[in-house]
Each structure stands twice: as structure tokens, then as C-alpha cells.
Steps between C-alpha positions, in 0.01 A plus 500: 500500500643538821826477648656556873849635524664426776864632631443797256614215322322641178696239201411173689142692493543575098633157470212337675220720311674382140499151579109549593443697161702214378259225619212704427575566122434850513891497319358321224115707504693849454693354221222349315268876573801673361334416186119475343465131388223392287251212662589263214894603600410410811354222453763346313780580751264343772467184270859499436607578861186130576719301280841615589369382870391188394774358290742657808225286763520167289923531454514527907232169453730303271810581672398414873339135338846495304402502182723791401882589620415758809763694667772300669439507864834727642746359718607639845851720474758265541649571845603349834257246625445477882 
């Protein structure tokens, strides 16, 4: 993974290679290598980590066709109008 640095402006450089590593999941890779997992370990995290994604998918569903309570949408700051 590659990053320019420009300026010698080296921590908007670090900042800009996390956020890649971020987006990439190699965060989230290291932590699960830290570790030997078993396949059937494995494969019940990946199951669990399937559902967990589809009950999250089908509350977004509900809420958007307003069948459950979603966020409220936020107001502007109150302030001078023009």
C-alpha cells in the first residue's frame, strides 16, 4: 500500500494510509491472524457476522417503509435566518 507525502507533510500521509488500511480491513485481518481459529470457529463467526448483516439490512428496510420508529430526522441550529 502506497502513500505520497507531500509538504514533508508526513501525519496527513499517516493519516491518509490508516484510513486506506481502514477501508481495506487489513485492521480487522491482523486482529483476527493474531490468533489460530479453527474452520468450524470460523465458520460460525462468518455465519454469525451473515445474520448480524441481515437482521441490520431488513431494520434499515422496515424503517425507510416506516414500519419501525427510525431516527428523527435533525433540525438545523436554531440561528438567524436571512
Amino acid at each position: 500500500m502506497q502513500v505520497l507525502v507531500r509538504d514533508n507533510n508526513v501525519d496527513q500521509a499517516l493519516k491518509a494510509l490508516k484510513k486506506k488500511m481502514q477501508r481495506e480491513g487489513i485492521f480487522r485481518e491482523m486482529k483476527l491472524r493474531n490468533y489460530f481459529e479453527k474452520p468450524s470457529e470460523r465458520k460460525a463467526r462468518e455465519k454469525a457476522e451473515a445474520v448480524r448483516r441481515a437482521r441490520k439490512l431488513a431494520r434499515k428496510r422496515a424503517q425507510r417503509e416506516g414500519l419501525l420508529p427510525g431516527k428523527a430526522p435533525t433540525t438545523p441550529a436554531a440561528g438567524p435566518r436571512r
